[in-house]
C-alpha positions in Angstrom: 98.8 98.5 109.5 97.6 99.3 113.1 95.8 97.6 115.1 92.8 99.6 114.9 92.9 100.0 110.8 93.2 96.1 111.0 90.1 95.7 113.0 87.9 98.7 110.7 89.1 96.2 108.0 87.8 93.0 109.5 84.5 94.8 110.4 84.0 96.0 107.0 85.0 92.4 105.0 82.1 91.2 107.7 80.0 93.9 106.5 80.6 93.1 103.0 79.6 89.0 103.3 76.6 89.5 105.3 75.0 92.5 102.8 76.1 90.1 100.3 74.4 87.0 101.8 71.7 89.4 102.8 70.8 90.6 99.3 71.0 87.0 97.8 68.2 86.2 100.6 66.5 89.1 99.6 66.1 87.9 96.1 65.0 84.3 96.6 62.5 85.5 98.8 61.2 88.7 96.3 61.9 87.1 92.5 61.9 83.3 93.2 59.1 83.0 96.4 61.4 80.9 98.0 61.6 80.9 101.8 65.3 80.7 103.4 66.2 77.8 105.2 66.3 77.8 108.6 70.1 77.0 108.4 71.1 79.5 106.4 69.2 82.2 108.6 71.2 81.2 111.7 74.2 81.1 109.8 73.4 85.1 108.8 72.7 85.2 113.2 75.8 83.6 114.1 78.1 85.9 111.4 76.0 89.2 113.0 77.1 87.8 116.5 81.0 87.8 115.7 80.6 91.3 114.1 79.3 92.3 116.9 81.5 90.7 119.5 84.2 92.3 117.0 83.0 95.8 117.2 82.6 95.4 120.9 86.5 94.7 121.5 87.2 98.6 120.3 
């Protein structure tokens, strides 16, 4: 694998976890009225930061 299919791959595993943590968000927010904590919000920052930072090295 090259070095540029390697970092498509990383980008879209990153992609995949933050629609995923993104969605369950979604959810507890819509269905269950439940606010997210503020942790877990800069947690979904922080993980958008090293995507970007990621992208940025191509």
């Amino acid at each position: 694998m090259t070095d540029i299919q390697q970092k498509k791959e990383n980008v879209k595993m990153h992609l995949k976890d933050l629609r995923q943590n993104l969605k369950k968000m979604h959810l507890e927010v819509t269905e269950e009225l439940i606010l997210p904590k503020p942790d877990d919000v800069k947690k979904l920052m922080n993980k958008m930061d090293k995507l970007l930072k990621l992208i940025e090295l191509k």
